[in-house]
C-alpha positions in Angstrom: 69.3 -75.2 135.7 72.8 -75.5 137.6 75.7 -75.4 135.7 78.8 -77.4 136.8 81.6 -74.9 137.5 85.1 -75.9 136.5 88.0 -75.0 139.0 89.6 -71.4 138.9 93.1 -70.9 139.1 94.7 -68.7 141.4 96.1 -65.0 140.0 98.9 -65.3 137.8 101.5 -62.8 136.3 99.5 -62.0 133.4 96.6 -61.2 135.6 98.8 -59.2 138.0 100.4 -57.5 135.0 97.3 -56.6 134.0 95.9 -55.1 137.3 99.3 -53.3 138.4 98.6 -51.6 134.2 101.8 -52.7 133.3 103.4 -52.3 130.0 106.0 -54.7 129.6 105.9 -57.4 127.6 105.2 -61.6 127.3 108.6 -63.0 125.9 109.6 -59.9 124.4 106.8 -59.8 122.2 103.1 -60.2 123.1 101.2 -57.7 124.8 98.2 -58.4 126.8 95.1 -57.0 125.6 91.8 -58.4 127.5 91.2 -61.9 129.4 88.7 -63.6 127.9 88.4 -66.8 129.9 89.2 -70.0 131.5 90.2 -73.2 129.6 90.5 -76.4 131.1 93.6 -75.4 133.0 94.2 -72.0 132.9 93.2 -68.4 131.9 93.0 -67.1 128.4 94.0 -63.7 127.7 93.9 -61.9 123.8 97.4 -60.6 123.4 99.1 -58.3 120.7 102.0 -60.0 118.5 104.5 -57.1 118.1 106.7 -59.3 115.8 103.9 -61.1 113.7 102.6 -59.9 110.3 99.7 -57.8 109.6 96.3 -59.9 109.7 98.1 -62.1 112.2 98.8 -60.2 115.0 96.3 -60.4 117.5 96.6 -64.0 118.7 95.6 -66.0 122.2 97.7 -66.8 125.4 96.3 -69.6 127.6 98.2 -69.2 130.8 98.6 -72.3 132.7 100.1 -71.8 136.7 102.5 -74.5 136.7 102.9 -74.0 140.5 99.0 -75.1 141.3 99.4 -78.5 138.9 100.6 -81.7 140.1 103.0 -83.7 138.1 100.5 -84.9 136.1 98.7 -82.0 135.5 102.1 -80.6 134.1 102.9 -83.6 131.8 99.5 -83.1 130.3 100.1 -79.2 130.0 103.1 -80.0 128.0 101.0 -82.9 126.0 98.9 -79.9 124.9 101.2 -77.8 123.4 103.2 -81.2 121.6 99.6 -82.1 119.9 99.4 -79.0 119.0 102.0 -78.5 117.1 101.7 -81.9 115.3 98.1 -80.7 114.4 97.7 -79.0 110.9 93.7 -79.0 109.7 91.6 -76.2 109.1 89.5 -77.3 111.6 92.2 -77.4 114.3 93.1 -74.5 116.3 96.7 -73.6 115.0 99.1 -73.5 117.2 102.1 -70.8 117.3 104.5 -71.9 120.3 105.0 -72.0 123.5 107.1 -71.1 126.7 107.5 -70.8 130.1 107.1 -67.5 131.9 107.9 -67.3 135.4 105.5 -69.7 137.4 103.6 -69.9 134.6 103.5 -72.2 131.6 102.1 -70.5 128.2 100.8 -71.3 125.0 100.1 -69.1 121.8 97.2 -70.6 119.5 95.1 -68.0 117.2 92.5 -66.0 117.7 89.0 -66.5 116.7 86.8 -63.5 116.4 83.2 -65.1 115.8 83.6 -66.6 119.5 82.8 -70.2 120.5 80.0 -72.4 120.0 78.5 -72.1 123.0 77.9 -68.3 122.8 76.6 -68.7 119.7 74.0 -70.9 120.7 73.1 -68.5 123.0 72.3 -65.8 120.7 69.8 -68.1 119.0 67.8 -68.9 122.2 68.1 -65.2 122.6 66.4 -64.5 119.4 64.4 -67.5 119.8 65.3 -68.4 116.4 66.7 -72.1 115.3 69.9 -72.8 113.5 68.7 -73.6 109.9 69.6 -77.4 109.4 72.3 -76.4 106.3 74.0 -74.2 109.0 74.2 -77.2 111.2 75.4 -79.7 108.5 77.9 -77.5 107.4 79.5 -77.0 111.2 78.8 -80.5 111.7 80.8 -81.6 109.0 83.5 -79.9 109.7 83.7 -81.3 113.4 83.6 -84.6 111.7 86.6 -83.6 109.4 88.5 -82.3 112.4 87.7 -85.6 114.7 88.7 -88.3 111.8 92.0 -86.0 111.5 92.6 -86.5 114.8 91.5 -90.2 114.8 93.8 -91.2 112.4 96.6 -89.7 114.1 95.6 -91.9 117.1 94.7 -88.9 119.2 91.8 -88.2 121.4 90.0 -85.1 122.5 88.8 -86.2 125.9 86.6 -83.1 126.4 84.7 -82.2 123.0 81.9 -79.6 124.1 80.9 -76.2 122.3 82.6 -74.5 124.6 86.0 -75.7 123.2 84.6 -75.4 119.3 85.4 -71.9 118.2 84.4 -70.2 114.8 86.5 -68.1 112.5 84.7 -66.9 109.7 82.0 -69.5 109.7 84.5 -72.0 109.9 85.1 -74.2 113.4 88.2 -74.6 114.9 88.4 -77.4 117.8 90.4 -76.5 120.4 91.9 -76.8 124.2 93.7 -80.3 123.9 94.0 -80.0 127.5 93.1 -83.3 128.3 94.3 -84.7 125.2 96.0 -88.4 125.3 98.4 -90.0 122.5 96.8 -93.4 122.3 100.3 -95.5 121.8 98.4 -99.0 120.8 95.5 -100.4 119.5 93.7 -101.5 122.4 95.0 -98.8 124.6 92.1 -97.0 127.0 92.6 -94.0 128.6 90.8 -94.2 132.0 90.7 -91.0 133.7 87.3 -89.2 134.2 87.9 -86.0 133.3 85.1 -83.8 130.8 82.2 -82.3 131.0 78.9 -84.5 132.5 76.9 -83.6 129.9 79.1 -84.9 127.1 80.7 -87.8 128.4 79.9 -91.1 127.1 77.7 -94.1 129.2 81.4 -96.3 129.1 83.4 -93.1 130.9 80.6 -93.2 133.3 80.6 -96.5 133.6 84.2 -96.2 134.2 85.0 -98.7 131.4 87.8 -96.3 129.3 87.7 -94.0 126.9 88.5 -94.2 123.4 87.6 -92.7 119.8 84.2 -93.6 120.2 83.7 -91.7 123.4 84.6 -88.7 121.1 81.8 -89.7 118.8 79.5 -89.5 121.5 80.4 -86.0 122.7 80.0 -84.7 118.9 76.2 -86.3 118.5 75.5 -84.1 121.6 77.2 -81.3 120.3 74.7 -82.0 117.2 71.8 -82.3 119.1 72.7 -79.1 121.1 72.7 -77.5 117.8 69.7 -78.6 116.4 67.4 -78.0 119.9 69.7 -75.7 121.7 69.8 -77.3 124.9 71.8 -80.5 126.3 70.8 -83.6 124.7 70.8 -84.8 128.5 70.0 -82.6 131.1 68.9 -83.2 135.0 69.2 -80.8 138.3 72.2 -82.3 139.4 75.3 -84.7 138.4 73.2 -87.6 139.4 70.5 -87.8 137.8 72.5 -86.4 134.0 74.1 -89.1 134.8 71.2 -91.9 134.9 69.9 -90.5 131.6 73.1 -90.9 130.4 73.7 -94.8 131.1 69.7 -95.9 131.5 67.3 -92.8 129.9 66.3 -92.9 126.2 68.5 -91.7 123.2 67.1 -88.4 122.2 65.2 -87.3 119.2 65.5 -84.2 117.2 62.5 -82.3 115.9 60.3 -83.1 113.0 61.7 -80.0 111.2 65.2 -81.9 110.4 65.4 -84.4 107.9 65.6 -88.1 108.9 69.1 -89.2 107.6 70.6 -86.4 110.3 68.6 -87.8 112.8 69.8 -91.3 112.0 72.4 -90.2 112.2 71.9 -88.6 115.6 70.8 -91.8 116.6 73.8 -94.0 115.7 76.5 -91.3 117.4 74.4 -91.7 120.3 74.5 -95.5 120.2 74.8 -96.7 124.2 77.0 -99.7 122.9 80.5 -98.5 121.5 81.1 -101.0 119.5 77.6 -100.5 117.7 78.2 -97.2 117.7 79.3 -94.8 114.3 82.9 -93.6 113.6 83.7 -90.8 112.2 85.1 -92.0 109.3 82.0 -94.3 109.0 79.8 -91.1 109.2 82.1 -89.4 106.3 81.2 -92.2 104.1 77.6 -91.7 104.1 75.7 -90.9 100.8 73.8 -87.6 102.9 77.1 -86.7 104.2 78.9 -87.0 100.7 76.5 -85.1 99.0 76.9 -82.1 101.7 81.0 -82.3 101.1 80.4 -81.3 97.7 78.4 -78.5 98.2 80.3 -77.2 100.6 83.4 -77.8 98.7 82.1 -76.1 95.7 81.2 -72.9 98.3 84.7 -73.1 99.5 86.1 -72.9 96.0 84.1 -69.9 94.8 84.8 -68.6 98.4 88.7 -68.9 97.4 88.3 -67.6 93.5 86.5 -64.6 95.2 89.4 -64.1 97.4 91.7 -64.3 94.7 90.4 -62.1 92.6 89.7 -59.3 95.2 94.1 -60.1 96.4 94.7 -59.6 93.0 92.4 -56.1 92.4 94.5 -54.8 96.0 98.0 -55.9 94.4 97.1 -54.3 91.5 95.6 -50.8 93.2 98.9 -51.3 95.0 101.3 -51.6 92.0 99.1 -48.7 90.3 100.2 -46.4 93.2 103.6 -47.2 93.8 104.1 -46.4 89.8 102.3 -43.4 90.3 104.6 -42.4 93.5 107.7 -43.1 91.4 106.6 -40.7 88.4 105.5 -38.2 90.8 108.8 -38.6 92.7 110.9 -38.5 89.5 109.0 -35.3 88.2 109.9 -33.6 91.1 113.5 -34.9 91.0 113.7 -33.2 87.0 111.9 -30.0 88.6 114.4 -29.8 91.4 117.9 -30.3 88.5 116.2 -28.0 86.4 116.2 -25.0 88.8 119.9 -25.7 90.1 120.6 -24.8 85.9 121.7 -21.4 84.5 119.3 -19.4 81.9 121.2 -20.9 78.9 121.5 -24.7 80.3 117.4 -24.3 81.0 116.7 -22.6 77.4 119.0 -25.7 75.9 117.2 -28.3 77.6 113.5 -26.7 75.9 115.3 -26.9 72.3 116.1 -30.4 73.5 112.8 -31.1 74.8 111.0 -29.4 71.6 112.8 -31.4 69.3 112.3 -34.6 71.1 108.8 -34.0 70.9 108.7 -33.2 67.1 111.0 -36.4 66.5 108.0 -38.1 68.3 105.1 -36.9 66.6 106.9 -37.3 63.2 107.6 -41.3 63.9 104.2 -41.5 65.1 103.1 -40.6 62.0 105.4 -42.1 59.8 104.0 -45.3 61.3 100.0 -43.9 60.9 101.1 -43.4 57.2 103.1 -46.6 56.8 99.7 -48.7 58.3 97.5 -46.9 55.9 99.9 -47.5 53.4 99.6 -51.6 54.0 96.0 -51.1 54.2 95.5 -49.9 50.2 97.9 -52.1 49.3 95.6 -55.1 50.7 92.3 -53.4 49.0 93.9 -53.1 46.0 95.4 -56.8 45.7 91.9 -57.6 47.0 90.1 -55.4 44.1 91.8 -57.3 41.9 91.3 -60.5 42.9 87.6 -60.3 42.5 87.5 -58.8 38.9 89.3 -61.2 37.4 87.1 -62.5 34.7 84.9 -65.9 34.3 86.0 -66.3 30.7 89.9 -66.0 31.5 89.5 -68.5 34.1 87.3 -70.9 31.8 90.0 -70.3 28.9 92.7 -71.2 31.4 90.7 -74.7 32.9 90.6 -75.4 29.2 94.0 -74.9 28.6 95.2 -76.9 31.4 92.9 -79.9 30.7 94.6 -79.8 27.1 97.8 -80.1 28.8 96.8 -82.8 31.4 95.5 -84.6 28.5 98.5 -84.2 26.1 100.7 -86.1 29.6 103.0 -82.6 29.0 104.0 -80.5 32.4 103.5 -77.6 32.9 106.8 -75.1 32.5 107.7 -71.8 34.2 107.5 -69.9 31.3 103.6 -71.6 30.8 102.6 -71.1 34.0 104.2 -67.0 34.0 102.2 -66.3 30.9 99.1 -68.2 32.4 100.0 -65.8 35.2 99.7 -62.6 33.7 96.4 -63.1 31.6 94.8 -64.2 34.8 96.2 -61.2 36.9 97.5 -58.5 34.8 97.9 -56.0 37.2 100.1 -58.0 39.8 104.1 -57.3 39.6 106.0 -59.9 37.7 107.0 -62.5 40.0 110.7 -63.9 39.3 110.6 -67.9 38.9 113.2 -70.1 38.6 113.0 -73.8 37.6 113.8 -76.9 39.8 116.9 -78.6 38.8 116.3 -82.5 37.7 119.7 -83.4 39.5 119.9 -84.1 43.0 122.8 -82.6 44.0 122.5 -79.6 42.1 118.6 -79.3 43.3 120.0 -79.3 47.5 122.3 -76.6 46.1 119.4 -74.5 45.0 117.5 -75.2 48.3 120.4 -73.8 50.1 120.9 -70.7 47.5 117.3 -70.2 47.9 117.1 -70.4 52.0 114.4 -72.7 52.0 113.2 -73.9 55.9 114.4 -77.3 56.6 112.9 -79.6 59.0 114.4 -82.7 60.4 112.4 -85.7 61.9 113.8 -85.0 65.1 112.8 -81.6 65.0 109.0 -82.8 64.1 109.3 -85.4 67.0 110.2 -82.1 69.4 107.0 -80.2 68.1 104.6 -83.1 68.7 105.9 -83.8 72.1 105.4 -80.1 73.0 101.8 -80.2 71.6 100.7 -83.3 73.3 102.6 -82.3 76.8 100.2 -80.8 79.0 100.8 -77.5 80.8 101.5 -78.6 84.6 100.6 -74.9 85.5 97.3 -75.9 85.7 97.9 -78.4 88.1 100.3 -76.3 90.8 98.7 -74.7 93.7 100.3 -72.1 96.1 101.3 -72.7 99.5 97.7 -72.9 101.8 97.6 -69.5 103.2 93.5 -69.4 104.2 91.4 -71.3 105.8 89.3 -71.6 103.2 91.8 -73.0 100.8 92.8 -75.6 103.2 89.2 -76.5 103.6 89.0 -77.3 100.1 92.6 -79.4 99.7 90.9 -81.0 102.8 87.1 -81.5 101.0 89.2 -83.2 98.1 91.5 -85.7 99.4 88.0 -86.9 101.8 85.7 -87.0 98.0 
């Protein structure tokens, strides 16, 4: 089957840089690596950040001739790189920045190992294998994540395909806005045919406009493609894909997928766009819902994983530079010791002897001082639990006799109560209460008592009932994977 080739650019100064095996470099900082491609405009090289941080430094440069574009072509070159930059989604392609180089106008996105989508489906009708159907729901919902994002922003894709859907550690990042359009009203259509034939929608064919729901239509064939691993429309030439576009039959997937994704299928692929599915009607679906939580609870333990293996690295990194510093300080000590004479070095081992003596000595004045506290509470303990039944029924005797007489109970009563019931204890000073006010705050104060006022008490129940708001902060979104699930939550 024919493909239909896009148009190739002519050789630009990356490319030339490349064949002459030069060694200078992009703006002062990137450095060309390998080319990779052609995008929609230009070619696409993998480039070396010399400035950028580790884990970020191998990034991608889509060189765009600006001497081969029209004036429109340019403006839309420059649209690319403004969308871009107003794009922030997990499932967007980040962009870095861009410039112009010569003839040649460049932009900086990152790089996705895994490849695109395209190549991926290759490998499967290599290994003449098909994508298990959670594979696809998960990819698929992210696209749909990606496209509402960029729906509600009132932007369009214009050329969804899996040739412009990469993936970066199982996640996909939708990329080359290069025919991108800002929509700037409601009703606003944009009407030039540009895209792929086997994506584009019966309306662009029709040459009735485009808008959001033509982009729905290019992701239910990028679902089909992914469930049967061909085109959802195919013929042997532009003509007749695109006759089954506007007049052929909406295509079915295979029995092995269940029916709510080929419902689905079928509403994407609606031939009416007003009848047809958005994405944010897709998102609200109850099979699509309960997919978002699944994959939102893979993303989290994803992220706690991640966590906890950052944390064991800062660790193992803390652990070493400790171990460097000690090691570095040893020598430091070795290296003043040998610039002292005999007597200096036989004063500092007195010094050093008797430091370690004082040590062992407080060491075990504390060992002594712990088992010291330890008989202590046996033997308060042991005496506890031998006081006898009779002395306790003589004393509940006693005290009923004195509850019934209406008489309190002195200090001096309760002392000698004290001591039959625990002979062994040490006396215990008392002192009675004063009746009289004034002179009873004065023996509060002698006697240090703790004082609480009701606005203290007020403080400690507020701090009790206040939640923690730790809890509740999250770092800045460094991954992927944590922006996935920020993104998950505020969809649920």
């Amino acid at each position: 089957m024919p493909k239909f080739q896009e148009m190739a650019a002519k050789t630009a100064f990356v490319s030339a840089s490349m064949a002459a095996g030069s060694t200078s470099l992009i703006a002062k900082r990137y450095s060309v690596q390998e080319k990779l491609g052609r995008g929609s405009f230009g070619t696409v090289y993998l480039v070396l950040d010399t400035k950028a941080r580790e884990g970020e430094k191998l990034k991608v440069l889509k060189e765009i001739p600006v001497g081969d574009l029209n004036p429109n072509e340019t403006v839309q070159a420059n649209l690319e790189a403004q969308l871009l930059s107003q794009l922030h989604h997990p499932t967007i392609l980040k962009f870095y920045t861009s410039f112009l180089e010569r003839d040649s106008f460049c932009i900086i996105t990152e790089y996705c190992e895994d490849k695109d989508l395209e190549c991926k489906i290759e490998e499967y009708k290599e290994t003449k294998k098909s994508c298990p159907e959670s594979q696809i729901t998960e990819w698929f919902i992210q696209l749909l994540l990606g496209v509402h994002y960029m729906h509600e922003r009132r932007i369009l894709h214009r050329d969804l395909k899996t040739k412009n859907i990469f993936l970066k550690n199982n996640i996909v990042k939708i990329g080359d806005f290069g025919v991108s359009r800002l929509l700037m009203g409601s009703c606003d259509l944009a009407t030039t045919f540009t895209g792929t034939p086997y994506y584009m929608s019966p309306e662009v064919l029709s040459h009735q406009g485009y808008d959001s729901k033509s982009d729905v239509w290019s992701l239910g064939c990028i679902l089909y493609e992914m469930c049967c691993l061909e085109h959802a429309f195919t013929g042997h030439n532009f003509l007749s894909v695109v006759m089954k576009i506007v007049e052929g039959k909406t295509p079915v997937l295979p029995d092995r997928y269940s029916e709510e994704l080929n419902s689905i299928l079928q509403g994407m692929l609606n031939k009416d766009p007003s009848l047809r599915l958005s994405a944010a009607d897709i998102l609200k679906m109850k099979f699509i819902e309960e997919h978002l939580h699944n994959i939102k609870h893979k993303f989290s333990s994803m992220t706690l994983k991640e966590k906890t293996v950052n944390c064991k690295k800062e660790a193992a990194e803390i652990r070493n530079a400790l171990q460097k510093k000690v090691h570095l300080e040893t020598l430091r000590e070795q290296s003043e010791v040998q610039k002292m004479t005999p007597r200096e070095r036989m004063r500092l081992r007195k010094l050093q002897a008797a430091d370690e003596k004082a040590r062992k000595l407080k060491q075990l004045a504390e060992e002594k001082y712990q088992e010291n506290c330890r008989r202590i509470q046996e033997f308060r303990s042991r005496n506890f639990q031998n006081v006898s039944v009779d002395v306790l029924h003589e004393c509940q005797e006693q005290t009923v006799k004195q509850v019934n007489q209406t008489q309190p109970i002195t200090a001096q009563d309760f002392k000698s109560l004290e001591k039959k019931v625990f002979p062994n204890v040490v006396n215990v000073i008392y002192y009675e209460i004063p009746e009289d006010p004034q002179t009873a705050e004065l023996y509060y104060y002698e006697d240090r008592f703790e004082s609480c006022s009701d606005e203290e008490e007020d403080e400690q129940e507020d701090s009790e009932e206040k939640p923690s708001d730790t809890l509740y902060r999250t770092c800045g979104q460094d991954t992927d994977v944590e922006a996935m699930v920020k993104c998950l939550e505020d969809v649920l």
